[in-house]
DRENGUBA-866573 format. One record per residue (C-alpha): x, y, z; residue in three letters. Coordinates in steps of 0.05 Angstrom, whole numbers, padded with zeros to 5 digits, always signed. Layout:
# residues N
XYZALA...
This chain:
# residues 429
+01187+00241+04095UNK+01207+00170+04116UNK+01129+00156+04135UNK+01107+00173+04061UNK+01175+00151+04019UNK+01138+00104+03967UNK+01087+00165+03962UNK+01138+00215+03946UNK+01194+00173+03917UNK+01150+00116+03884UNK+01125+00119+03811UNK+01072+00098+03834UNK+01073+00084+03911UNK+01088+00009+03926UNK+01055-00017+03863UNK+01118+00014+03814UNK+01181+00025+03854UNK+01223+00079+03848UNK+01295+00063+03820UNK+01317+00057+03881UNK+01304+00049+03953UNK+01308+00107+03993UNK+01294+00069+04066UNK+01370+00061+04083UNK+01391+00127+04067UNK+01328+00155+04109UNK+01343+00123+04162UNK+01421+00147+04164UNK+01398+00213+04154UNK+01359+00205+04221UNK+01415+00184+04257UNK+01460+00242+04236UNK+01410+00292+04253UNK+01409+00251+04325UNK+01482+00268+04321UNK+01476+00338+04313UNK+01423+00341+04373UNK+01476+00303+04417UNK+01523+00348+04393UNK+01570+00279+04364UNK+01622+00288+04311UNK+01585+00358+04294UNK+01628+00385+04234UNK+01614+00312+04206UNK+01547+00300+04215UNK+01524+00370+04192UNK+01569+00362+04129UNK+01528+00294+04119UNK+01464+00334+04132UNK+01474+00381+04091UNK+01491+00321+04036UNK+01425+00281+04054UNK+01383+00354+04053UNK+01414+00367+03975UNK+01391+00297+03961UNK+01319+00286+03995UNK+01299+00356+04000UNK+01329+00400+03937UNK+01308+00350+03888UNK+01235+00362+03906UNK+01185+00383+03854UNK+01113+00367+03869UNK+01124+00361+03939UNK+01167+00419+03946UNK+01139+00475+03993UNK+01156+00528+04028UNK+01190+00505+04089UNK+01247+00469+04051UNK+01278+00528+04030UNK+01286+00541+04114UNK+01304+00472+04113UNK+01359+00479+04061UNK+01384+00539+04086UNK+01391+00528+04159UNK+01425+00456+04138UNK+01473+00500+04102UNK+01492+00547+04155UNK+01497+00488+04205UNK+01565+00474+04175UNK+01594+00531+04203UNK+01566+00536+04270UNK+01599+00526+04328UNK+01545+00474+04356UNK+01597+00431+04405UNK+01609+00484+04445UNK+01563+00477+04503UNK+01520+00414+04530UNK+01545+00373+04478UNK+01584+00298+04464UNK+01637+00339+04436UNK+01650+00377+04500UNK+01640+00323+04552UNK+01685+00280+04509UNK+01744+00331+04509UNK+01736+00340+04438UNK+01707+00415+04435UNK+01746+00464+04477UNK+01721+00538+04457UNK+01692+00567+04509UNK+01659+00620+04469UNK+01611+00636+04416UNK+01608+00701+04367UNK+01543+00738+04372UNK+01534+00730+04291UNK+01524+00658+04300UNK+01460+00666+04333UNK+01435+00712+04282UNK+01458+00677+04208UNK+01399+00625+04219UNK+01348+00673+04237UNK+01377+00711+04170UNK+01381+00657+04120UNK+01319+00616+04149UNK+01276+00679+04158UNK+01299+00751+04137UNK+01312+00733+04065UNK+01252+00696+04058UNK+01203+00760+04090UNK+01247+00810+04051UNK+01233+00769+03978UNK+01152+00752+04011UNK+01132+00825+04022UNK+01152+00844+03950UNK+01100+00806+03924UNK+01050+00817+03976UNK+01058+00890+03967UNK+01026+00882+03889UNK+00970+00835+03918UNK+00902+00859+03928UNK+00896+00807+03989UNK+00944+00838+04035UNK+00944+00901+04010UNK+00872+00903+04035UNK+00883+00879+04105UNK+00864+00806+04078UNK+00919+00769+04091UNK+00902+00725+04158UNK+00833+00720+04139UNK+00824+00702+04055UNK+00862+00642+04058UNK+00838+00618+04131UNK+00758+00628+04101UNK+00779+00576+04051UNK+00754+00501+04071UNK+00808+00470+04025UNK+00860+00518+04057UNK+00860+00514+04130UNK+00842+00463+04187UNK+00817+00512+04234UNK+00733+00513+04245UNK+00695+00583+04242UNK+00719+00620+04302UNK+00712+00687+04343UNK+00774+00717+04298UNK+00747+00701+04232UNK+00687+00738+04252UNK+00710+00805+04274UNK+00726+00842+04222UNK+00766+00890+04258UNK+00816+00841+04288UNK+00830+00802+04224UNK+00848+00877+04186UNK+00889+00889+04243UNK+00923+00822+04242UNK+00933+00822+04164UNK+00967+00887+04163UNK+01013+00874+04227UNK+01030+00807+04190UNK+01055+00850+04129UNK+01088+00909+04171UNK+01128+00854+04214UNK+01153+00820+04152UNK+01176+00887+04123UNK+01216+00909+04184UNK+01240+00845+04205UNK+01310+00835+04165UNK+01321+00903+04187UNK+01309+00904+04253UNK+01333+00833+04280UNK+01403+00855+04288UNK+01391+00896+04336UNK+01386+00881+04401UNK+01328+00926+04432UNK+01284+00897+04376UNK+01291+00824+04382UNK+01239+00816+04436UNK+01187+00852+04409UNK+01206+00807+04347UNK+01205+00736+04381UNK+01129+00753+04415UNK+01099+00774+04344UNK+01139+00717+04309UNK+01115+00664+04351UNK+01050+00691+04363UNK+01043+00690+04279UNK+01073+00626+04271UNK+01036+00586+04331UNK+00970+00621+04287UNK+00992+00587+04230UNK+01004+00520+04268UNK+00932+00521+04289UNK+00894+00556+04229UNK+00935+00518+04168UNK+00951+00440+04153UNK+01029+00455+04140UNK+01050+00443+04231UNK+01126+00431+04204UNK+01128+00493+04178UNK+01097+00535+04238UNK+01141+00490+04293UNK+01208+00499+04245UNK+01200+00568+04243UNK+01184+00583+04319UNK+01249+00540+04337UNK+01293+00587+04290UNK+01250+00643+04330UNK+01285+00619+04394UNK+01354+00643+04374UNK+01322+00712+04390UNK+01305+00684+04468UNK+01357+00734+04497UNK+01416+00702+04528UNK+01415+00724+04600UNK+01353+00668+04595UNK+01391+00613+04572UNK+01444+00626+04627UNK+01398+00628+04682UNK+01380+00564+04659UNK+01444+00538+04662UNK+01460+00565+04732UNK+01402+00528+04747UNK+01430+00474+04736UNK+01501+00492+04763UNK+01526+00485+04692UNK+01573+00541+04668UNK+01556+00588+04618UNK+01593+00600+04550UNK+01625+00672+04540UNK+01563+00686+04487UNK+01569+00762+04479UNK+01636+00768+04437UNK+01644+00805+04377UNK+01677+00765+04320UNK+01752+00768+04333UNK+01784+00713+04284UNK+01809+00741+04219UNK+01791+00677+04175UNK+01718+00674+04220UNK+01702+00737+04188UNK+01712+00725+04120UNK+01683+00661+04120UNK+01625+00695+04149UNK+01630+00749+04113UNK+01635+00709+04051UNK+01574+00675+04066UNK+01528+00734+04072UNK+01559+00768+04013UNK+01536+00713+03970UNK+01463+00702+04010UNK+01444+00769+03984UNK+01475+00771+03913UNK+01424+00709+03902UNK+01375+00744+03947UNK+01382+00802+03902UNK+01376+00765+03843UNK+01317+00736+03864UNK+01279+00792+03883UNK+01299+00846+03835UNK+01285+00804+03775UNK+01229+00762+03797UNK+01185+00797+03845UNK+01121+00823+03819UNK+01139+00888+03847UNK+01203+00904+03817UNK+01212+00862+03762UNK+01159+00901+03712UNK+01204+00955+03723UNK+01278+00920+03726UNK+01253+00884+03661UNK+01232+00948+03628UNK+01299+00973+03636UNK+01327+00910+03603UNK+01284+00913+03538UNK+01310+00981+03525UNK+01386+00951+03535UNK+01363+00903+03488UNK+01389+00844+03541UNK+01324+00821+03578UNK+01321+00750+03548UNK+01392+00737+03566UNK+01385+00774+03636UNK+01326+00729+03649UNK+01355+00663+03630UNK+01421+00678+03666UNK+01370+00702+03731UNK+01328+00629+03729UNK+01392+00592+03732UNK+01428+00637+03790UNK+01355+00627+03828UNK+01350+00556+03810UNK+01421+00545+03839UNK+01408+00583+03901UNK+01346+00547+03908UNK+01372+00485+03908UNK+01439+00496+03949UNK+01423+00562+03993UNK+01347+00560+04004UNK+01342+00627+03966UNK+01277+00626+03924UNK+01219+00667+03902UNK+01170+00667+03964UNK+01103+00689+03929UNK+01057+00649+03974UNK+00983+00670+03999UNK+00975+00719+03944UNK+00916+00732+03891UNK+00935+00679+03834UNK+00939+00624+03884UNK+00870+00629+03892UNK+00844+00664+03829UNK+00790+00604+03799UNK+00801+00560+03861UNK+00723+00550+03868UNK+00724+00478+03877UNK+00748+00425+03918UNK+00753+00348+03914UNK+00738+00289+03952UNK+00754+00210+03949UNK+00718+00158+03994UNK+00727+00082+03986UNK+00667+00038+03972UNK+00677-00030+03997UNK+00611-00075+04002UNK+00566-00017+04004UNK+00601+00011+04063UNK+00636+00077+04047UNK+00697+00114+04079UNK+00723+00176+04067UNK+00799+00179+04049UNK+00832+00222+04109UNK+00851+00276+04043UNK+00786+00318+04043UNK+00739+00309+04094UNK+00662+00328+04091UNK+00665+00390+04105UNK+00719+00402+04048UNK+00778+00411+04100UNK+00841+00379+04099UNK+00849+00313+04134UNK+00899+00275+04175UNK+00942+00263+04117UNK+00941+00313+04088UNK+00989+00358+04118UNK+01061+00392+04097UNK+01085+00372+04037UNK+01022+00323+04027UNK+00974+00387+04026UNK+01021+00421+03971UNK+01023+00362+03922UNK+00945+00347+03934UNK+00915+00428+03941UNK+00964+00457+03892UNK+00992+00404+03841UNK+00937+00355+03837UNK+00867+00401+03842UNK+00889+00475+03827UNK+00854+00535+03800UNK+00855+00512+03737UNK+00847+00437+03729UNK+00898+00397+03685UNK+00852+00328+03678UNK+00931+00293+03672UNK+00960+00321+03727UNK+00886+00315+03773UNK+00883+00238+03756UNK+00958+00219+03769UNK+00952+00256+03838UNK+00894+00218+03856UNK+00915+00155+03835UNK+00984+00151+03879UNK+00948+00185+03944UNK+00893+00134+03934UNK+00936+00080+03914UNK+00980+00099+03971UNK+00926+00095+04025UNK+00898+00037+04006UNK+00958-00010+04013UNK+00973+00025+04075UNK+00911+00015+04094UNK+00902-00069+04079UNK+00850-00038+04025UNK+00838-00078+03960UNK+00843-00047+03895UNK+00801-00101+03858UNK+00743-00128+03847UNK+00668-00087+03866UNK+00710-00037+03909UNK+00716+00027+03887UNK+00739+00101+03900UNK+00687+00153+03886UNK+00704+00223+03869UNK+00664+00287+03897UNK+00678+00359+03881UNK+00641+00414+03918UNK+00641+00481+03888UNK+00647+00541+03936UNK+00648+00615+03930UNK+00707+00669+03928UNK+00702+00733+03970UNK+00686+00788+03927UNK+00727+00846+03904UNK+00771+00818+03963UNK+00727+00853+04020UNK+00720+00819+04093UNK+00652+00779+04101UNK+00605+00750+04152UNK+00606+00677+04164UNK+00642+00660+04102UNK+00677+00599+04115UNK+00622+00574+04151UNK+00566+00584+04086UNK+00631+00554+04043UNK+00636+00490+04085UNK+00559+00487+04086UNK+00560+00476+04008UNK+00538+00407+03979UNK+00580+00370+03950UNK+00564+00330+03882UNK+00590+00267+03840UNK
């Protein structure tokens, strides 16, 4: 965020200033999440996080994606962790001296950061032709504008990607259920990180793949960790305890009671699998406009302060019309250079990545072009690189604008060589 603040917090980046600047406050956020890693002040500096995360991160609208909501709702449950209480400042200082931790508080994380977000995902990929059809892993990855990864052994067996799509969709089914419990949670941590270090290497969003394999590691069983302490002759925390403390339990008890009420509201009345149905109900109470506008503002507020959101990503409308992808290069003195956005073969470039690749793929060019929002986007990523760059923006230099129109698979059925024939397309000014 701090490398790309006049992109994301600028008007328009360096040329009109936002209203104010956001460098300072970046850069104390850094240093409290240093804090937390030492383990300094942790009730503090999590507190401060969290403050920082509602700030930067919840007030996100065209760079919003997915992993903020993980972002938002692990910085909320860091509050009321107990993260001094091993190989911390805290501890060597005197300051922390609980020499235990309650099993739940290795599991709220992986609940809040991952459960609720599968659990709300698979009710819309259950209604979606993609993943109903095995498609999952392989539609998006055969689309140039969608993933970094060149035509490879996978993509071309039909067999394997079927297999992987559908074990993808089972795993996120089972998941909240099954994480609890102990027997499960290796079987769990191998297909996690296995389908997480796929998405590192197959799709341009690597902060969301490496966040999501870190909250994977709370599910490394224990006896691990404490053979790697003995290793190194450091004693290990009591870390099998049930929760003992009165007021510990209803806090946390508290905490997951509201996580699913605005889970529930979520899901219920926005999914596209239950909501036809919920809302159905509603007309014939005669209450479905007010049920709906009270539901928005729960889920906005839960959004925004919980992480708890719709999660209808990878699905048919996100792709439905999105036959065509756009280039810039930068003419200077009849030498041209392509901007590091798109590159020739219609993949995504160095910059764009994370929350870059969601503004540009999804809010600048989408399926359905909006000539506004298409030149505004272009203008602050060019604009952006340029200065960046010690490019000038007048005079005979000038950006040029390709588009290269590619193909959709067809009744959403596995094929041959497709991203390869896609990235083989021409592209056209």
């Amino acid at each position: 965020m701090y490398q790309y603040k006049e992109l994301f917090f600028d008007t328009i980046p360096f040329l009109e200033p936002g209203e104010l600047d956001v460098s300072l406050p970046l850069l104390i956020w850094m240093s409290v999440i240093l804090c937390i890693i030492a383990g300094f002040k942790s009730r503090l500096v999590t507190v401060l996080n969290y403050f920082f995360t509602l700030v930067f991160i919840s007030s996100l609208t065209s760079f919003e994606y997915h992993i903020h909501y993980v972002y938002i709702g692990v910085n909320f449950i860091l509050m009321f962790l107990p993260l001094s209480n091993q190989l911390s400042v805290d501890k060597y200082l005197g300051k922390e001296s609980n020499n235990y931790v309650y099993k739940i508080y290795y599991l709220l994380p992986l609940f809040l950061g991952i459960a609720l977000i599968y659990f709300d995902s698979v009710l819309f990929k259950l209604t979606s032709e993609i993943w109903m059809n095995g498609l999952g892993m392989w539609y998006p990855a055969s689309l140039p504008q969608i993933t970094i990864a060149e035509p490879n052994f996978i993509l071309e067996n039909k067999h394997l990607c079927l297999f992987l799509g559908y074990l993808t969709l089972v795993f996120e089914i089972v998941f909240p259920f099954l994480f609890w419990l102990k027997r499960f949670r290796l079987p769990l941590l191998i297909i996690g990180l296995g389908l997480h270090l796929g998405i590192l290497f197959s799709y341009p969003i690597p902060l969301f793949a490496l966040a999501m394999i870190n909250v994977y590691l709370l599910l490394v069983p224990i006896s691990f960790w404490i053979k790697i302490l003995s290793f190194f002759k450091i004693k290990p925390l009591n870390n099998d305890q049930p929760i003992k403390s009165v007021a510990s339990f209803k806090q946390l008890s508290l905490i997951i009671f509201v996580a699913l009420f605005f889970q529930m509201n979520t899901s219920i009345n926005h999914s596209s699998l239950t909501r036809p149905y919920v809302f159905k109900l509603y007309n014939k109470l005669g209450i479905a406009n007010e049920v709906d506008i009270l539901s928005r503002k729960i889920r906005d507020f839960s959004s925004k302060t919980m992480g708890i959101f719709s999660h209808g990503v990878f699905i048919d409308k996100h792709f439905k019309g999105y036959n065509h992808i756009i280039s810039v290069s930068y003419m200077n003195n009849g030498v041209e250079e392509w901007l590091p956005l798109i590159n020739k073969k219609g993949m995504p470039g160095e910059m764009n990545r994370g929350a870059n690749w969601a503004k540009l793929t999804w809010r600048t060019n989408e399926c359905l072009i909006n000539q506004g929002k298409l030149k505004a986007g272009i203008i602050d990523f060019c604009t952006y690189w340029a200065i960046i760059n010690d490019k000038s923006l007048s005079g005979d230099n000038k950006f040029i604008i390709r588009v290269k129109k590619v193909e959709l698979p067809k009744e959403y059925k596995w094929q041959k060589d497709f991203l390869k024939n896609q990235i083989d397309q021409g592209w056209s000014i």
